[in-house]
KEPA-742603 format. One record per residue: x, y, z of N, C-alpha, C in turn; residue in one letter. Coordinates in steps of 0.05 Angstrom, whole numbers, plus 5000, padded with zeros to 4 digits. Last residue first. Layout:
residues N
XYZXYZXYZa/...
***
This chain:
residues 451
784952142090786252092117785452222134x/784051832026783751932046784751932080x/786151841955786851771987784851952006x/785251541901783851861919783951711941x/789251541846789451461867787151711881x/789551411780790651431789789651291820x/788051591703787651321730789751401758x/784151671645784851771674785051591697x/783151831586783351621598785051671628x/779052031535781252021555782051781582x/777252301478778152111489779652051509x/778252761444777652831470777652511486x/777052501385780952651393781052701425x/772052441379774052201388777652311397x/770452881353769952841381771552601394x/776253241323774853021324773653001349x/778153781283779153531311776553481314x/779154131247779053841245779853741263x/777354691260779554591261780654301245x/772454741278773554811250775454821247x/771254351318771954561326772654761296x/768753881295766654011316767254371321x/770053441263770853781256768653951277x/765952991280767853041267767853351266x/761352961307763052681307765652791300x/758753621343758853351319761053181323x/756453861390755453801371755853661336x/760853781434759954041426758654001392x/761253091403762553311424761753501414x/760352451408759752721401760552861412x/762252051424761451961407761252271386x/768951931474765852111463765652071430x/769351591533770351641498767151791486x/773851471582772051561571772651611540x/776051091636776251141604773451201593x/779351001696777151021675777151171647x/782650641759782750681727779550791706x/783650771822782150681799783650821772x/783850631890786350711863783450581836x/782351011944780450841912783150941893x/782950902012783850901990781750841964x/782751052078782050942062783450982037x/784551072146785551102129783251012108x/783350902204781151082193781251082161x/788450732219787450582209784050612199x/794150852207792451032206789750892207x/798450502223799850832230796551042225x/796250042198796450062231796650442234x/791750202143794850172161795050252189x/785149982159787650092138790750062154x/781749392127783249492153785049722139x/779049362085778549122107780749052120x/780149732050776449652062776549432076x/784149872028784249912057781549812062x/784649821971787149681992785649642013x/779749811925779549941951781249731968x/778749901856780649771879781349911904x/776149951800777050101824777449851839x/773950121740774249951752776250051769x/768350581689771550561712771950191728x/767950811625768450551647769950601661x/762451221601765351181617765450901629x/761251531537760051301552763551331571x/758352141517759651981533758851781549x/755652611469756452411491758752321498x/754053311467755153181475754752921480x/750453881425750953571434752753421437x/749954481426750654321449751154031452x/752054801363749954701384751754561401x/755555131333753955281352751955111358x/758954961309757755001293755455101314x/764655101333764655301311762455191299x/768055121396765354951379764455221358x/770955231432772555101419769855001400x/769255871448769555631449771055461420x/768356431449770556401456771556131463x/761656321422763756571438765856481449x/759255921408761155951393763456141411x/754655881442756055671444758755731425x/750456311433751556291458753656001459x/751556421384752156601395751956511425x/748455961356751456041343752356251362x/745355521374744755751374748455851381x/741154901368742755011364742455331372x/737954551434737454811400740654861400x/740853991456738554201458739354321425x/743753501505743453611484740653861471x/748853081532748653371529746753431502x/748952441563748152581545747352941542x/752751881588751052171596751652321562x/753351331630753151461597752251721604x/758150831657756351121652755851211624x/759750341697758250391673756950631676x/764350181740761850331739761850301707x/766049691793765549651761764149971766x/770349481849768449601835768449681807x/773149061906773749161876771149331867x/772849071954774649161950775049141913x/767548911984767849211991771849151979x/765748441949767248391972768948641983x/764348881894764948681903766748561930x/760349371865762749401887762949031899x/757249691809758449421819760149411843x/754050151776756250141793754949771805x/751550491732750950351743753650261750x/748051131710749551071715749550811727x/746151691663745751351670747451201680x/743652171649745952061650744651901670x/742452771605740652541610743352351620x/739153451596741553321599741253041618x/738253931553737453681565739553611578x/735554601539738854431548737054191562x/733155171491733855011513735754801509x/732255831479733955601477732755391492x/730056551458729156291485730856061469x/731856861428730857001451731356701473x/738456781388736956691396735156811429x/744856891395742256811359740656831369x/747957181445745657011437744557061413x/749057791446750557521461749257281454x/746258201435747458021413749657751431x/743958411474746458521472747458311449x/738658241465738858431459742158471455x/739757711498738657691463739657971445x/741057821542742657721532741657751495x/735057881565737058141569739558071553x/731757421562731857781557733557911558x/732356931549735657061536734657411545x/732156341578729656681555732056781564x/730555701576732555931574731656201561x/729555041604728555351592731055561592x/732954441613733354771625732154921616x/731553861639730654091620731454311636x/735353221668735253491671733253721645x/735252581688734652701670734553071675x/738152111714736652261720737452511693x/739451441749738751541730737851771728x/743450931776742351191779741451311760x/744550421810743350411793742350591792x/748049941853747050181849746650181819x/750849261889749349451863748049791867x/755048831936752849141924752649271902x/756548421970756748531942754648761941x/757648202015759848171999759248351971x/752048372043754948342061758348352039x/747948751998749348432017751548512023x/744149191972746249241986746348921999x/741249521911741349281925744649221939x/738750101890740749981901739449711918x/736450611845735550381857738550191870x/732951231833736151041844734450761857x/731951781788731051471800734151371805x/729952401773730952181769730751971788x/728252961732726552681744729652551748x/728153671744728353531736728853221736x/729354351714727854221737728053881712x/730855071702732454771707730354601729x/731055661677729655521696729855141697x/733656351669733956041669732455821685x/732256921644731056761665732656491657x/737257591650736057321634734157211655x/735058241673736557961669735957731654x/737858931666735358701654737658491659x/742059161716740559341697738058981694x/748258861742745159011740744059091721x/751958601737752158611757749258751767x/756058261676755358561686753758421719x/758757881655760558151660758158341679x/753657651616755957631632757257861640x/747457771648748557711617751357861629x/744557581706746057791690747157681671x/739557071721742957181714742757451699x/735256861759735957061740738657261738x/732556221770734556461776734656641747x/730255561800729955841776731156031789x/729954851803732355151802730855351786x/728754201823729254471803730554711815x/727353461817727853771836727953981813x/724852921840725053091824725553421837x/724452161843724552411856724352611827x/724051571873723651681857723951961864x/728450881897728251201899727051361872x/729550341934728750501907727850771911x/733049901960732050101963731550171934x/734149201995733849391968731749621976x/735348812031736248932015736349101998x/728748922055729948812058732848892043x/725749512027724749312041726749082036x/724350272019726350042017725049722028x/723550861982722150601984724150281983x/722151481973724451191975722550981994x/721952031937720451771958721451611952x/722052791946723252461932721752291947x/724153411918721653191923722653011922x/727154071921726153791918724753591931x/728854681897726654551911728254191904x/731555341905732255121894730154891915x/730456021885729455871898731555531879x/735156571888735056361868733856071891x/733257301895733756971904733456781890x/737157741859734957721875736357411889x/741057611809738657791819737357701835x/747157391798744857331795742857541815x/753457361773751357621769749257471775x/758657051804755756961788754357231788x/764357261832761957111831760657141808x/770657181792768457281804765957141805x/771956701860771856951845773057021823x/772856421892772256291874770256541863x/776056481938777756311924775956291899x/773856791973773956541979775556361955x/775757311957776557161986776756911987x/772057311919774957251910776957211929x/767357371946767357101928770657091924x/767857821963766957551981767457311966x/767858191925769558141944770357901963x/761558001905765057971888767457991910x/758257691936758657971939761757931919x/754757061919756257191941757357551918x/747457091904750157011896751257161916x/744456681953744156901942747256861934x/737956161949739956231952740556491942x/733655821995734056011969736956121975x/730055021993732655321992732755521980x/726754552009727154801998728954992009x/725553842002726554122012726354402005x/722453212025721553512019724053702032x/721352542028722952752033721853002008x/718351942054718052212034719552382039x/720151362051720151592065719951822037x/717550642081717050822052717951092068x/718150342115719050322093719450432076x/715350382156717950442164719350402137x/711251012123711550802136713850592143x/712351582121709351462123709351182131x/716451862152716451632153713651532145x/719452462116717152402131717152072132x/724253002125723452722120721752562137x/724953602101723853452132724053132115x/729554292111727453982098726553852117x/730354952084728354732106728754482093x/735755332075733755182073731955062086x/739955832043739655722071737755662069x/747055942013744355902015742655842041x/750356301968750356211989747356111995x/755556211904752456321919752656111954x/758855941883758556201882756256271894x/759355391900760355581906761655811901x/755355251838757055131864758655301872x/753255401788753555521816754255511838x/753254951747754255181752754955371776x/748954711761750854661763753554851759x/744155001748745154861772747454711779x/745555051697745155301712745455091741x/749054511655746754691674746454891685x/752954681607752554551626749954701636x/757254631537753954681551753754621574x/761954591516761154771526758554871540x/766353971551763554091529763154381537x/772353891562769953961585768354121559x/778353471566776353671556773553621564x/782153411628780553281601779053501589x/784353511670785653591647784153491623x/781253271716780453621708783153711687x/777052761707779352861696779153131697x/772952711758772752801738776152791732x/769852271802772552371805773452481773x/764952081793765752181819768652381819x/761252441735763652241750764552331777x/755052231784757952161765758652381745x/752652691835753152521818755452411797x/752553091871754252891869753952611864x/750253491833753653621863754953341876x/747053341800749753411789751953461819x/743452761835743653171831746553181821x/744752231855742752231823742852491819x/745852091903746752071880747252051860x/741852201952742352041931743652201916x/739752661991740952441997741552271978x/743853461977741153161974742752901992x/746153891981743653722008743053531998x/747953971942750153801942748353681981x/744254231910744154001908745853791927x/747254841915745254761903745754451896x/752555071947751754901924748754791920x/752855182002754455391980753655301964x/748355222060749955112043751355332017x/744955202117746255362111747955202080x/739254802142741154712127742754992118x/734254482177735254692170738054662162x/729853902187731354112197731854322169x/726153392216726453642202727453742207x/724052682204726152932211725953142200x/717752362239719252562213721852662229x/713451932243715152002257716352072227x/706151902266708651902237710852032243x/702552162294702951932297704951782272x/701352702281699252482267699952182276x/708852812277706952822270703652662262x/713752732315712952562309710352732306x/721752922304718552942316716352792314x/728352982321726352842305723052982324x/732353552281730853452309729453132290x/738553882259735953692254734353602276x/742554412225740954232243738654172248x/748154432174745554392189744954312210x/752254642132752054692161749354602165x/755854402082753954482091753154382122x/760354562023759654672058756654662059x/765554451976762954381987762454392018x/770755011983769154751970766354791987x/774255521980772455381997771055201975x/780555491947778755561941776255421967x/787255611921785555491940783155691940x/790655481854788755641871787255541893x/793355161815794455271829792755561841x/789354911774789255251770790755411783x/791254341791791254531759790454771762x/789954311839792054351836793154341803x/786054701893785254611867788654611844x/784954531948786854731933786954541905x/779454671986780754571973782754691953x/775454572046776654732032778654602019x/768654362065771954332058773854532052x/764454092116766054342109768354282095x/758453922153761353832127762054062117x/755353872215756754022193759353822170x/750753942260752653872246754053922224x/747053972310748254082294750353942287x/742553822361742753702332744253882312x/743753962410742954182394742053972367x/747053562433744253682444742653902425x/750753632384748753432389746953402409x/754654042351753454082383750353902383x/757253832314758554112324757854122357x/759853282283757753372306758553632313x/762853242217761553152244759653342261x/768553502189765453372178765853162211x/772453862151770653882189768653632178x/778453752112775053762119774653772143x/781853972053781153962088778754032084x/784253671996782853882002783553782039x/787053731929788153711959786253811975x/787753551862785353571881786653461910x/790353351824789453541813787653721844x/797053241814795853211838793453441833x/798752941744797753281763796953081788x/801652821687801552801723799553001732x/800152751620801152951642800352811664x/799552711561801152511577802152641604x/799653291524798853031524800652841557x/801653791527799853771503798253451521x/803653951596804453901567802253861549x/802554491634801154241625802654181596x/802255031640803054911653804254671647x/794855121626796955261634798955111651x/793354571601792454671616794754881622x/795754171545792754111560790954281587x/798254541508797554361529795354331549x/797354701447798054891470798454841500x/793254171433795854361418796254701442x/793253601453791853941448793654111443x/793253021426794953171437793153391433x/788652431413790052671402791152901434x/786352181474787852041448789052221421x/790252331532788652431512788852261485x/791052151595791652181569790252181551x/793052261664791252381643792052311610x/794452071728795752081702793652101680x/793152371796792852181766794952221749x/790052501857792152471838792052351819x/787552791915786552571890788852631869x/786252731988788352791954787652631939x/784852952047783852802017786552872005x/783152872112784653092092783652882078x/780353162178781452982157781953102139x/777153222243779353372212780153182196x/775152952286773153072256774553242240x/778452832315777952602299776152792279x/779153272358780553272324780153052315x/772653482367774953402368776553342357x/765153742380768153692362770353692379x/761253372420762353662414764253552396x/758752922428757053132439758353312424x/760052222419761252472416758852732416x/757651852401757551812428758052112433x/753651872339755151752350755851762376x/750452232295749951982307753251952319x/751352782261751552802295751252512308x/749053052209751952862215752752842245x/743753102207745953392216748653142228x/740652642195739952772213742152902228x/742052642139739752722143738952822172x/746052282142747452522132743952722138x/745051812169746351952176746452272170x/740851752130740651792142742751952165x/745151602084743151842075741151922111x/747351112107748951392109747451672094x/743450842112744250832135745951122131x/742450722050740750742063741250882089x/748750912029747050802034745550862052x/752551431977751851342008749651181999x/758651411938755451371944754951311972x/763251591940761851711954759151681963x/765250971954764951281957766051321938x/762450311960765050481949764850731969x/757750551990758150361974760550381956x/757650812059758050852027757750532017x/755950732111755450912102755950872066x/757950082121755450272140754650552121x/762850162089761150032089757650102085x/766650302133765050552114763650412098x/764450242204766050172180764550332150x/764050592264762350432240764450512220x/764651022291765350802301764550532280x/763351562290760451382296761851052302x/768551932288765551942311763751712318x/770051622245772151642270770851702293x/767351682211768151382218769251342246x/767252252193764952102199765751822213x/773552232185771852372214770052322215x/774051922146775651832169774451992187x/770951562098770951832108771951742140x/771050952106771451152076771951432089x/774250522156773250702137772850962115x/773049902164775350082156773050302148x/772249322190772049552200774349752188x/767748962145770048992161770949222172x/760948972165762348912146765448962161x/755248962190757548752202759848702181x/752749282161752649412192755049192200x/751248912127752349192118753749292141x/748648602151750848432139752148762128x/743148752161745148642181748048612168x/741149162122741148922127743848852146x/736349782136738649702133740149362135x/731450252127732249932128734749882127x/729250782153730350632132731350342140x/726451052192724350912177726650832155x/728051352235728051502207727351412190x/727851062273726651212278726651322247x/731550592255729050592258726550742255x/736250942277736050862239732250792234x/735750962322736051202311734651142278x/736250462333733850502344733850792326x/741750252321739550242309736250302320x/744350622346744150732320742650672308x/743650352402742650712397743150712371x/745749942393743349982401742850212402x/751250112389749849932374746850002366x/752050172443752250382423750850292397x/
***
């Protein structure tokens, strides 16, 4: 069996070091682990990051292992839980429900499919659904259905397939696209800036369906190419699924990307770049003139993987354009055209697969404009600039066996602390209130089980 993954891994031209593949046998994702028989290691660095071996996996329709059809080793569950604290109190509490300050929540319960559907076929699939336990609402999560062949072009061996999904990005293979990039595990009682991406944004509200291929120019170097378009879901459809109302967007929202990785002995490096253009409805409505938003944008991963220790190193930069046609006019917007940066740096430490360091910074920033950032927000001088620097440090019980009663089992009890320099565009009195970007300060630690 062995011998079929690495002839597989071969075939897809990534490198992988012996000492990864011979780590202790526990693993991160219990239905991927539970098909392929491989420690989570093999696939993550911590988690969620994947490695060399688990971007492949995940590239060729989650199907490597002995298993032909689904079985109940490919159900599993999650919970993520915490304790949340704010360095000023919010005055009304921190969330319907929620005291001002110093709250519990089990914020995040979800179910997953993730594995082989039909491996003569090359089909595979990750599927969640989740009950989101601050809004007390279940909702479909991250879904994506694909299948993959290999071929060999010119004498260059490629994968190509096809991909059904709900999120824009959340296809990639690195850890550098907002669907899963840092923070892995967000405070969802913390305060949340008012500026975000259009690509980001859209996570299951729209549906999608794509091509990619990954090309082996050489066993070292791989080029990867995708493209998707997506359509928002039908309001009925969307509040079925839990995550209604949908998105007003027009027509098809193309989503592209480019990348080249480049590995050789321990270490991989990765350059890339993707984008997004769509045309929203100015809010509430459903037709007539739309805005344009157009989001594209660079980033870079670099990872060094040994038997006892592993580095990652992610970086990636976002520009959004923004033409307000149809928004300018209804006075929803100061402003015809805007724009949004957004720049985050991430670097992670995992030691003897049971302790880990991350270092993050991320940066929100662009034009002022009093009408699209004031409307019903907590930011009374109407620009976007946000930072944040985060530390986490984490502790994985189970990476080197889990409990007899489960032993797929995994665990990340972590602690992290964030602190903002800026918030919705200043240090101080951001909200005309007198609270402080330092009042958002938080600090979040708890537990993300898996089973």
């Amino acid at each position: 069996m062995k011998k079929m993954y690495m002839s597989r891994l071969a075939a897809g031209g990534f490198i992988l070091s012996a000492g990864v593949l011979a780590a202790h046998p526990a693993a991160a994702i219990p239905s991927f682990a539970a098909q392929t028989g491989l420690p989570c290691s093999a696939c993550h660095i911590g988690f969620p990051q994947l490695t060399p071996f688990g971007r492949t996996f995940k590239m060729e329709a989650y199907v490597l292992g002995d298993q032909n059809f689904p079985n109940i080793k490919n159900f599993s569950a999650m919970v993520q839980g915490g304790f949340t604290h704010l360095k000023d109190k919010v005055p009304g509490g921190l969330a319907p429900d929620y005291p001002s300050n110093d709250a519990w929540s089990i914020q995040q319960t979800s179910l997953f499919f993730g594995g082989v559907l039909d491996k003569p076929l090359g089909l595979g699939a990750f599927v969640q659904g989740t009950f989101d336990g601050v809004a007390h609402q279940f909702h479909w999560d991250n879904t994506d259905i694909r299948l993959a062949q290999h071929a060999v072009l010119l004498g260059t061996p490629l994968v190509y397939g096809v991909t059904f999904n709900n999120n824009p990005s959340m296809t990639d293979l690195w850890n550098t696209l907002p669907a899963w990039g840092y923070p892995f595990i967000p405070p969802a009682l913390g305060a949340s800036p008012t500026a975000s991406l259009q690509i980001s944004n859209l996570a299951q509200s729209v549906v999608g369906f794509g091509g990619y291929t990954g090309i082996n120019l050489t066993p070292a170097n791989l080029l990867y190419g995708e493209i998707d378009l997506y359509k928002s879901l039908p309001d009925h459809t969307a509040f079925a699924l839990g995550a209604g109302p949908a998105n007003g967007i027009a027509g098809v929202t193309p989503y592209w990307r480019l990348a080249y990785q480049h590995s050789v002995g321990e270490n991989s490096i990765e350059v890339g770049a993707s984008g997004l253009w769509d045309h929203p409805y100015p809010g509430g409505l459903k037709h007539g003139p739309t805005d344009t938003l157009t989001d594209a944008g660079l980033d870079m991963q670099f990872q060094h993987i040994e038997a006892q220790q592993a580095l990652s190193l992610q970086a990636s930069w976002f520009h959004e354009w923004q033409h307000w046609g149809a928004s300018y006019p209804l006075g929803n917007t100061a402003n015809l055209n805007d724009h949004l940066d957004v720049e985050t740096v991430t670097l992670s430490y995992l030691w003897h697969q049971m302790f880990g360091a991350t270092e993050a910074f991320n940066n929100i920033s662009g034009n002022g404009d009093a009408g699209l950032y004031n409307a019903g927000s907590a930011n009374a001088n109407g620009k976007p600039t946000t930072d944040s620097f985060t530390t986490e440090l984490d502790y994985y019980p189970f990476n080197r066996g889990g409990p007899a009663i489960f032993p797929w089992a995994n665990a990340k009890v972590f602690v992290e602390y964030t602190f903002y320099p800026q918030f919705n565009g200043l240090s101080r009195n951001y909200d005309g209130n007198g609270r402080s970007a330092s009042a958002n300060d938080v600090l979040f630690t708890g537990i993300w089980l898996v089973f």
